[in-house]
C-alpha positions as CSV (number, residue, x, y, z in Angstrom):
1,X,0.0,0.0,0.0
2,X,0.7,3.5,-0.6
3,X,-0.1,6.9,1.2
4,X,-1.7,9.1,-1.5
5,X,-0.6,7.6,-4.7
6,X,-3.3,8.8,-7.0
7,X,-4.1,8.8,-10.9
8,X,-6.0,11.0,-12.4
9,X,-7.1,8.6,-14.9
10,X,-8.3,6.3,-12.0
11,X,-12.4,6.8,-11.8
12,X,-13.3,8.0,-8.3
13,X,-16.3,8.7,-5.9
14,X,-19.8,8.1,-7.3
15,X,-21.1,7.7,-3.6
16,X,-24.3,9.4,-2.5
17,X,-24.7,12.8,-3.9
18,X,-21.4,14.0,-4.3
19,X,-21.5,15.4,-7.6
20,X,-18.0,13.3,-8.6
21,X,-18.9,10.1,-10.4
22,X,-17.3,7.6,-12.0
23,X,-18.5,9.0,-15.6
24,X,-15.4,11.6,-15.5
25,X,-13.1,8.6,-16.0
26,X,-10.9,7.6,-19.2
27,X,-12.3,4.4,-19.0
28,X,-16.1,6.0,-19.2
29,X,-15.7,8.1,-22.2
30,X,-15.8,4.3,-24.3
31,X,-19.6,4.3,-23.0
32,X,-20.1,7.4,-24.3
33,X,-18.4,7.5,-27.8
34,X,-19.5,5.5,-31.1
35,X,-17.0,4.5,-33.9
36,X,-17.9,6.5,-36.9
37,X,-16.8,6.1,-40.8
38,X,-16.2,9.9,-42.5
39,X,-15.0,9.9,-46.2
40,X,-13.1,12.8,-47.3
41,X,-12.4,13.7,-50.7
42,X,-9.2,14.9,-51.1
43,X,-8.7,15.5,-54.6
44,X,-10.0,18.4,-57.1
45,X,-10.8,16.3,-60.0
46,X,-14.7,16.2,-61.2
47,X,-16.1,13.1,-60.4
48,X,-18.5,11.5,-63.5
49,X,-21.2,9.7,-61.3
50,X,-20.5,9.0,-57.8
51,X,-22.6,6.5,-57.6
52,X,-20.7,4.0,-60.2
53,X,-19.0,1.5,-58.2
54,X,-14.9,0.9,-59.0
């Protein structure tokens, strides 16, 4: 054991009505977040028909 070793990436309190919960945690933010796919076009020439498949 050791006297006031502390991370603050380690979730804390969430006991009674403290205001502090565990939700401030790194490990938390994975329950709030979604994976998301975003396609960028990067280049300036015209396309024909986006919708043809290559």
């Amino acid at each position: 054991n050791t006297y006031r070793a502390v991370s603050p990436l380690a979730p804390f309190g969430g006991h009674g009505l403290s205001g502090h919960g565990r939700e401030g945690g790194a490990n938390a933010v994975l329950d709030y977040t979604t994976t998301k796919t975003v396609w960028l076009r990067t280049s300036d020439e015209p396309i024909d028909d986006p919708f043809v498949m290559r």
